[in-house]
N, C-alpha and C positions, 0 to 999 in steps of 0.2 A: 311290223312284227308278226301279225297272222302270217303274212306271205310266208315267211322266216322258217316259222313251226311246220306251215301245210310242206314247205318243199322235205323238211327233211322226217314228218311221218306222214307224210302221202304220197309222195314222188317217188321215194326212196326203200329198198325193197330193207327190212329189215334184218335181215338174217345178213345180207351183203354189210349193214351198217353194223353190226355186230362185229363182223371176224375184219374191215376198215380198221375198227376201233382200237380191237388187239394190236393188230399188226403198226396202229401209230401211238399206241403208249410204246409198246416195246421197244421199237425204233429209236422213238425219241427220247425214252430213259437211254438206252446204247451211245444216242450219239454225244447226248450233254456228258455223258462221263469220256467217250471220248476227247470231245472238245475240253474236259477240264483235262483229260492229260498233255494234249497241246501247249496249255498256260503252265504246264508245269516240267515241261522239255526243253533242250536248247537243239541246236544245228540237224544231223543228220533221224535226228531219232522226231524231232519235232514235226518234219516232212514227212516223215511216213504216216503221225498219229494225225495231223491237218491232213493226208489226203484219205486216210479213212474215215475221219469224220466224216470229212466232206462227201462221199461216196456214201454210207451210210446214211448220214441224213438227208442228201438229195434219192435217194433211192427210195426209202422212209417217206417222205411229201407225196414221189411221185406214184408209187405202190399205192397208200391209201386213198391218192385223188382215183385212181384208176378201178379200184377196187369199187368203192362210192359207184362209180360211174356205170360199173358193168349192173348195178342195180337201181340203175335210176332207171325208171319206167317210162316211157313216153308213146304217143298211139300210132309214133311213124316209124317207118322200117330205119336205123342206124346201123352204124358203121365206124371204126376208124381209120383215117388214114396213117400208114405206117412211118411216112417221113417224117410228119410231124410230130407223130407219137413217142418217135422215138428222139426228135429234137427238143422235146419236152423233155425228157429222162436227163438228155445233157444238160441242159440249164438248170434243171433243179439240182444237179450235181453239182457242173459250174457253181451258181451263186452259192452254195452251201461253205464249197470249199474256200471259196473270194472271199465269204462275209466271216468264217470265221479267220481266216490269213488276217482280216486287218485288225480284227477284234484281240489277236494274240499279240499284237504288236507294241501294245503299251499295257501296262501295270494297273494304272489310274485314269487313263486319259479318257476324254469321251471317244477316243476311236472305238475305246471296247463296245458303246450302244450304237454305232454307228457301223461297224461291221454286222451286230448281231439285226440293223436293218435292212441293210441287204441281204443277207438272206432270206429275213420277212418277206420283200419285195421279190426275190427268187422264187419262195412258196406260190404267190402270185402271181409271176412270169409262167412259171411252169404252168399253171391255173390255164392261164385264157390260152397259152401255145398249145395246151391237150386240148380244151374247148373246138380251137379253132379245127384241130385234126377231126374232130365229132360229127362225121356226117351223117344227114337227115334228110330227110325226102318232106320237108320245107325249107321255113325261113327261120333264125333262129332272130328275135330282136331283144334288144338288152336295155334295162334305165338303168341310167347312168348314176341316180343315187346308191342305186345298190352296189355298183362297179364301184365306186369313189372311197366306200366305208368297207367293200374287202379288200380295198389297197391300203386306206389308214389302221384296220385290227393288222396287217399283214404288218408291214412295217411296225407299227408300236409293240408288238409281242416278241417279234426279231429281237427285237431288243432286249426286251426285255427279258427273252434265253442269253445272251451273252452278260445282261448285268448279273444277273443273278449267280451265274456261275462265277464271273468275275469279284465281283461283290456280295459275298452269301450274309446272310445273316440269319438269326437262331431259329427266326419264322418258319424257312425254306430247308427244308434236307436234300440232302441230295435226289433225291427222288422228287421232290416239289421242286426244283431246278427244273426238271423235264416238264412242267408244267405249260410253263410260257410257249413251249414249243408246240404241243399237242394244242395248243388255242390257236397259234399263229395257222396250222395245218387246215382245223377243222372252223372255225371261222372265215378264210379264206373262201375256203368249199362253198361252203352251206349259203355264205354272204350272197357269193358270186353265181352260183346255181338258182337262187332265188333272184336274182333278177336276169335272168333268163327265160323269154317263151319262145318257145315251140309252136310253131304256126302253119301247120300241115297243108304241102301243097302238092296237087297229083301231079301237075307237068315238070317235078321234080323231081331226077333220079338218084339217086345213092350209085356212087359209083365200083365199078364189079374190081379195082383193084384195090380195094379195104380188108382190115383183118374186122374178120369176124367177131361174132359176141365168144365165142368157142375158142377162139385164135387167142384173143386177149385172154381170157381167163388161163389158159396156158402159159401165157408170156409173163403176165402179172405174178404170178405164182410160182413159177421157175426164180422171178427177180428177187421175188418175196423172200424164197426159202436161198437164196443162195449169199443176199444180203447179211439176212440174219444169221445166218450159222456161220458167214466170215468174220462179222462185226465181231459176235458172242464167243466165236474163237480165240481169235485174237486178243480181245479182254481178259478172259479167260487167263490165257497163259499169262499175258502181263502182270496180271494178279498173281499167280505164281510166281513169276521173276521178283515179283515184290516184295514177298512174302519169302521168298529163299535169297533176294538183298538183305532182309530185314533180319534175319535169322545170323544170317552170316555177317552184319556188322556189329550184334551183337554180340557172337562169337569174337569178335576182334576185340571187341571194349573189353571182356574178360580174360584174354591171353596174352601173356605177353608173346609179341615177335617175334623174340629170338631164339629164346628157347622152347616154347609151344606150349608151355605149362600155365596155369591159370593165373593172373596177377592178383595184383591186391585185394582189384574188385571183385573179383572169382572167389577170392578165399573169403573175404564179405560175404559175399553171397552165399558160401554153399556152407558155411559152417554150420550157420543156422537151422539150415536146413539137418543135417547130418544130425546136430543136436534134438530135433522134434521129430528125428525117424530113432530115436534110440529106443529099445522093446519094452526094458523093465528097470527098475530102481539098479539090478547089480550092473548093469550096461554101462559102458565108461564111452567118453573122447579123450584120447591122447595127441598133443601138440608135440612133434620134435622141429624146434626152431636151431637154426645154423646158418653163420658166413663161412666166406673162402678165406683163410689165412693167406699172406703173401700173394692177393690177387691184384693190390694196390702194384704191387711194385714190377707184377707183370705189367702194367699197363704204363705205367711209367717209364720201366725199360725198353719193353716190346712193341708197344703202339696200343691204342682202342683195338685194334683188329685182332693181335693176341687175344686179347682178355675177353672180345666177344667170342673167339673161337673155346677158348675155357668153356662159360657162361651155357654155349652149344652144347658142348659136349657133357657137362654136368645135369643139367635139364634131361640129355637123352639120358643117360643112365639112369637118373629116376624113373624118369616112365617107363622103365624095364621092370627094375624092383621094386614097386608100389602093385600091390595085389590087388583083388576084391576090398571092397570096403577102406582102401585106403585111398588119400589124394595129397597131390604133391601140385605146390605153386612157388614161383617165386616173388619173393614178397617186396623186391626195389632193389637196384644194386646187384650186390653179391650176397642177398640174405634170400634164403629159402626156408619154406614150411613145408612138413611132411603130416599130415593127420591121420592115426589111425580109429577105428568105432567098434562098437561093441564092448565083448568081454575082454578088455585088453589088462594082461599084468606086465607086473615089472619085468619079465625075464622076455615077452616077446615085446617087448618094445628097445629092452636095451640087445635082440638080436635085431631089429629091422637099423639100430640107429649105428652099430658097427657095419653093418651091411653098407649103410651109408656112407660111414669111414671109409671103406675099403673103395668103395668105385669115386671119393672126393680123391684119394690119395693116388689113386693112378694116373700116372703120366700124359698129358695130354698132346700128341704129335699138333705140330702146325709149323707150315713149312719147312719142313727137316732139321723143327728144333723140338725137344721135350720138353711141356711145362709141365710144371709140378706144384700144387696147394694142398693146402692142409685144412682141417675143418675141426670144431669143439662145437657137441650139440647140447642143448638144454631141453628138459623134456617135464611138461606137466603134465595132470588132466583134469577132464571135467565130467563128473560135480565135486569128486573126491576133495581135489584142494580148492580149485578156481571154481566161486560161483557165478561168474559172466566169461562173454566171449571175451572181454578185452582185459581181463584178469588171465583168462587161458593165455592168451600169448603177450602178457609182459611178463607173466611168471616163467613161461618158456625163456624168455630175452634174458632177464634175468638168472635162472639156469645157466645158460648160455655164457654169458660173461664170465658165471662164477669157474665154468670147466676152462676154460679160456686163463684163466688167474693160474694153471694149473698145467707142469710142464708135457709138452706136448699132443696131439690130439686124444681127447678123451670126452667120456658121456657125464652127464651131471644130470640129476632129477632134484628138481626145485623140491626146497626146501622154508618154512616161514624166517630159517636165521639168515635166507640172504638176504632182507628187508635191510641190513644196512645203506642198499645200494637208497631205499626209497629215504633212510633217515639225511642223505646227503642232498638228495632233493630239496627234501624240506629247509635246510640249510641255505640250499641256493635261493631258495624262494624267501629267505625272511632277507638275504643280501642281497634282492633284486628291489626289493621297499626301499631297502637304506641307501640302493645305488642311482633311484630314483630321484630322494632328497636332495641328495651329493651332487647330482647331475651328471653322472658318468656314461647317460643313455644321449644317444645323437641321432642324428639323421643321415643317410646317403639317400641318391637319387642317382635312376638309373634312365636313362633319355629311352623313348617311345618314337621309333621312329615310320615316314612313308614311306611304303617299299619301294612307291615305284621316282618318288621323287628325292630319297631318303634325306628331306627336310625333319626336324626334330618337329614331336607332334605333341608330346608331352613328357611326364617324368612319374616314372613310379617311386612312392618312398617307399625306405628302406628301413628295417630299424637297427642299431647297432648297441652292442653294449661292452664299453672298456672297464673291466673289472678294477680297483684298485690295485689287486696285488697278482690275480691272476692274467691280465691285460687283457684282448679282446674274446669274449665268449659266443663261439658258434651260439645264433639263431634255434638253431637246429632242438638245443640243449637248455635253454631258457625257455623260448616260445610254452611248449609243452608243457613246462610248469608252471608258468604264467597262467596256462589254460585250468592244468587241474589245480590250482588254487583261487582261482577265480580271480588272481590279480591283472590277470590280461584286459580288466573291465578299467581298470585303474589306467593300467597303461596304453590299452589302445586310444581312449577319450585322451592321452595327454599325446600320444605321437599326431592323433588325428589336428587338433588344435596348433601344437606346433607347426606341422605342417602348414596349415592353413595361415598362421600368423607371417611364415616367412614368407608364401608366396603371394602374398598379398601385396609385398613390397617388392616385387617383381619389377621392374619397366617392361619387360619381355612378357605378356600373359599366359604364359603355358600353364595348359592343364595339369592336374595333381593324381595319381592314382594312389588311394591308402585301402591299405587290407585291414577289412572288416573281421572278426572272429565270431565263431559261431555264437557266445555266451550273447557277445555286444549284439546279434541281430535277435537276438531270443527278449530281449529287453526291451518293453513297449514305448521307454523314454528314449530310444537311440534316436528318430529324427528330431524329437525336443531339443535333445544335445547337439545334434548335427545345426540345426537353424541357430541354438543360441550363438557356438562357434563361428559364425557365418556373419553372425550380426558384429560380434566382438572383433572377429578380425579384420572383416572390410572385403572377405573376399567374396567376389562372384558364385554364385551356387555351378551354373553352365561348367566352370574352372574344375569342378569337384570330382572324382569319379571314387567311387566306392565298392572294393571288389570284393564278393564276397566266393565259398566254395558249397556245394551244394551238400558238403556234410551239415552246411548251416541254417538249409530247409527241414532237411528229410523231418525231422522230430515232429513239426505243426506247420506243415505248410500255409492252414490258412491266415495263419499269426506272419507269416514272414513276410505272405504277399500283403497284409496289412500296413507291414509296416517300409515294403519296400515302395510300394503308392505310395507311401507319404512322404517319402524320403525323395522320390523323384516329381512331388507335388510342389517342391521346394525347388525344383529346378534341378538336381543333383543328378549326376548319372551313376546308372547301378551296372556292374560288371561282373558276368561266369567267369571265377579265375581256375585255373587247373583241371579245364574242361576233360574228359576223357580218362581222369584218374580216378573217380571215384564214384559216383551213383548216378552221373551222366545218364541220362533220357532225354526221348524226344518229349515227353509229356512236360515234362520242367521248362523247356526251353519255350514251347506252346503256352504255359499257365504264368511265366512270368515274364512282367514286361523289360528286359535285360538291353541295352544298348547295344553291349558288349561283349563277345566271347574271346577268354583268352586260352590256347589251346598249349597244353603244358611241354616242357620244354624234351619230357621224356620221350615222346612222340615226334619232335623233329630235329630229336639227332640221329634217328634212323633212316630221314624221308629221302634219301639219297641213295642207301645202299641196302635198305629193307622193304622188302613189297607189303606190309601188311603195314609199316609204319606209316610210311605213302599214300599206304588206301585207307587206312583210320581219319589222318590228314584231312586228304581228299573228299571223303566222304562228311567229315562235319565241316569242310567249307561248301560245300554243293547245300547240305541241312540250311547252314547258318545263311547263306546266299536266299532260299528259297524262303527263309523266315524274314529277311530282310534285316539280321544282324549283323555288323561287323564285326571282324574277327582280328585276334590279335595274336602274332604268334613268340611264344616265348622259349628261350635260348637258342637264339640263331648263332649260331658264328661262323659263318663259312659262306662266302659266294654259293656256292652249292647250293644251301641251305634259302636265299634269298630269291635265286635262280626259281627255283621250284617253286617257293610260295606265290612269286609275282606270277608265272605262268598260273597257276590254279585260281589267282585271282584273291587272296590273302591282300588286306590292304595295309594292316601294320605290321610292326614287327618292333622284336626287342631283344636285347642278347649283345655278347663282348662284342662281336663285329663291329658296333658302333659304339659302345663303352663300357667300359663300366662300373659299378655300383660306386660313387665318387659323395662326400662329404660338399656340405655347404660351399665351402671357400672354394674350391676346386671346381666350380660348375657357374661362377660370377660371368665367366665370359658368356655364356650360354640366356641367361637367366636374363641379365640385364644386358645383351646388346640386342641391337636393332631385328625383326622379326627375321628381315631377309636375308640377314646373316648365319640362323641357324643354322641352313644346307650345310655351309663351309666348315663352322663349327663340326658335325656330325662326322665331316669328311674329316678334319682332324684327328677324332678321338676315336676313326679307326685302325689307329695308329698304335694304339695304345696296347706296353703288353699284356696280354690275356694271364686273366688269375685263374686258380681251380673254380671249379663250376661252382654260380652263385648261389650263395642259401636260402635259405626262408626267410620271408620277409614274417614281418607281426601283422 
């Protein structure tokens, strides 16, 4: 150990040990973040960032060994030789780039420590290949304990750079990752240099074709600076490419594709905001909410392609006539939001919302036909009437319908007497108890299938309600009331239990997916009720999956990830359903433990003929890929549609292609025949004719 210390503050000139040291933190901070974008690239991008690592950090070893060297003191005349010197440079490069090649090559395996020790062993190699170029006007003789222990730090820290970056944990930051590496560098050194002497002999020449001590410090120093500033570059810009990906996918989660205007999650977003920049008490926000009249029937006549050229064309016009201080999005469909701020009165609001009449009412050419729709807007504000955001635009909607009741296109400003529309709700909500008793609520199932074997994989339920006198009630129109009376707590514990009761009796074990609602995960008894159910019915927890949407975090995340542990402490799997509509992050997907993401069906019915629906797609399967979740995609219907997902690498899917949404009896073949029958099954029921796009489930 004295040896150890005297080689490296006696031998070693310290001012050289000093700017060694720099130049192998910085190095090896560079090259571990290199090497983690390695593990975190595929094909051709992945070969570029492995041979810069590799270049970098074999440059990095050989730099600081060399640096060390030009200040190691000795009493005989020295020299290097230049072939070796510079075959030393290769090999530290070599094995940098080998060891991390194999360390990238698996997820979990031990190849990742077993790459990161050859390059240990590289540090090393490089070590005694520059040693041996080291000429000296003696004898150089070596013990071999000390050779043996900077082969074993050399190797064990190798490693221990690739685990760590492989396998971090909360000890290590990113910057303590490059730790194991600066050990591996300067241990080798210091190991191997102490057992090292120098045994000075006259009839010894140094010979006259070596670079100099002057030579080298040149050489060193050019590699130094030209390493570093390519590594640092190139990271550099990466980080910007990353950082303008990042910007710009999030730009997409707030726009819609087609028309460029900001979606649902946009008008979420920015209201709020628009709301807490208001100046003073007299300052207002005005909501004008509006659909396309007679856009249905474009679309039915003309094709989707029609009605998307509409949808184009109306988006561009607003974002012509929306000024300062106003914002225009569309809110799903054919319904758009126009909001304006500040001192807004009645007379400029009911001129911006004819303004709007007139460019909904003009003709829309596409392919050398005229379309033509009509529009009724509703108009509130806030704080005047609505005191919440979601007061502001149901009292719009509401607005809306009432000018709508009202012959031909016209403006309406909400008023407290249209609450009839809310006393009808409440009606529906006391007949949704009673239809509960009655039993007029049912199940459908909708099959989950593999993309690429399209084998049925599972079955999402459905919920349904046949009214006595009105007969079946859109999803769409219940659910929502179900929610704001809190009866959804009633009914989803009884669709979830059903559920579970029938598929218990399955012979065929296919998994179940039921849609959780926000109320039901806000409820600290939800996995109580999920385990009692489980127990009662006989089914398998593995069977289960529970999809919830992340409107049903936002409120307390810590409470939801509580109670989602415990739900899948049960065995149960938890599913992101409606990924991308709504307050999608990457932080969410990071914080909770999600099996499953299901990526909403609005996003891939564009992924064919829209580049931003493609790249929205795209971009959270490459996410959910790199988080190591599965993804599931919803409303497929089209070859096209499947075409795509299996190329991107999508492993489910679900949508009319392979069926749809089908009642108990109707899905017996499925259920209870033989596993290996499913494929065929699948194959049948894409037969089946296609209804209007499917609704909301409960």
């Amino acid at each position: 150990m004295l040896r150890l210390f005297s080689c490296i503050a006696v031998e070693h000139s310290p001012s050289h040990l000093l700017f060694a040291t720099i130049i192998c933190v910085l190095g090896s901070l560079l090259t571990v973040r290199l090497f983690a974008k390695v593990r975190r690239t595929q094909g051709l991008q992945k070969l570029n960032w492995l041979f810069l690592s590799g270049f970098v950090g074999g440059a990095t070893i050989w730099t600081t060994h060399f640096i060390a060297m030009l200040g190691y003191q000795t009493p005989v005349l020295t020299g290097y030789d230049p072939t070796l010197t510079l075959l030393s440079l290769f090999i530290g490069i070599a094995s940098a780039m080998t060891g991390f090649s194999i360390a990238s090559l698996s997820r979990k395996g031990a190849l990742i420590e077993a790459g990161g020790a050859i390059v240990g062993l590289g540090v090393a190699a490089m070590h005694y290949v520059g040693i041996a170029g080291f000429e000296v006007a003696g004898d150089i003789e070596w013990s071999r304990p000390y050779v043996v222990a900077s082969l074993v730090a050399a190797a064990g820290f190798g490693a221990l750079v690739t685990n760590r970056v492989a396998r971090p944990t909360s000890r290590f930051s990113k910057c303590g990752s490059a730790l194991p590496l600066i050990l591996a560098i300067v241990s080798t050194h210091f190991i191997g240099m102490a057992g090292m002497t120098i045994v000075p002999d006259a009839t010894v020449t140094v010979s006259r074709e070596i670079l100099s001590v002057g030579v080298m410090t040149s050489l060193v120093g050019a590699v130094m600076v030209i390493i570093l500033l390519l590594g640092a570059s190139t990271y550099i810009i990466d980080m910007q490419s990353t950082v303008a990906a990042v910007a710009r996918y999030r730009h997409l989660s707030l726009h819609d594709p087609l028309t460029h205007l900001a979606n649902r999650a946009g008008l979420n977003e920015h209201l709020p905001l628009m709301i807490k920049s208001l100046n003073d008490m007299s300052s207002n926000i005005t909501v004008l909410s509006f659909d396309l009249d007679r856009f249905k029937e474009i679309n039915d006549v003309h094709g989707h392609a029609a009605g998307d050229a509409v949808l184009r064309a109306i988006g561009e016009r607003l974002a012509k006539i929306t000024d300062k201080g106003q914002f225009a999005a569309r809110a799903g469909g054919d319904e758009f939001v126009v909001v304006m701020r500040d001192h807004v009165v009645r007379s400029e609001a009911t001129a911006l919302a004819q303004r709007i009449l007139d460019e909904v009412e003009r003709p829309v050419e596409w392919n050398g036909q005229l379309l033509s729709v009509g529009s009724s807007i509703g108009i509130s504000s806030f704080p005047h009437q609505a005191r919440t955001i979601d007061d502001l635009l149901s009292q719009a909607d509401v607005a809306m319908y009432r000018a709508k009741a009202t012959a031909g296109s016209s403006i309406c400003f909400y008023d407290p007497s249209m609450d009839e529309a809310a006393r009808a709700r409440n009606a529906l909500a006391m007949e949704m108890r009673e239809g509960l008793k009655r039993g007029e609520f049912t199940l459908f199932y909708q099959q989950q299938n593999d993309t690429v074997s399209r084998e049925v994989v599972g079955l999402e339920v459905l919920l349904r309600w046949k009214h006595s006198t009105r007969g079946f009630v859109s999803p769409g129109e219940f659910i929502p009331i179900a929610e704001k009376t809190g009866f959804i707590m009633e009914l989803g514990e009884w669709v979830l239990r059903t559920a579970c009761s029938e598929a218990a009796k399955w012979q065929n074990p296919l998994g179940i997916a039921v849609n959780v609602a926000a109320q039901q995960l806000a409820d600290s008894r939800l996995p109580l009720i999920v385990q009692q159910i489980l127990a009662d019915s006989g089914l398998a927890p593995s069977r289960l999956e529970l999809e919830i949407t992340e409107s049903g975090i936002v409120a307390d995340h810590a409470h939801a990830l509580n109670v989602i542990r415990r739900l899948k402490a049960l065995g149960v799997k938890v599913a992101m359903d409606d990924y991308g509509t709504g307050y999608s992050s990457l932080s969410t997907l990071q914080s909770f433990p999600f099996d499953k993401i299901k990526i909403d069906r609005a996003f891939i019915d564009g992924v064919v003929s829209n580049k931003q629906s493609a790249a929205i797609v795209r971009s959270t399967l490459i996410l959910a890929q790199s988080l190591d979740i599965p993804v599931l995609a919803e409303g497929v219907e089209r070859e096209e549609h499947i075409d795509f997902l299996r190329r991107e690498g999508c492993l489910q899917v679900q949508g009319f292609l392979f069926g749809k949404p089908m009642p108990r009896e109707e899905i017996e073949a499925l259920v209870n025949a033989q596993p290996a029958r499913t494929d065929a099954i699948a194959t049948e029921n894409q037969v089946v004719m296609r209804e209007p796009p499917q609704e909301a489930a409960a």
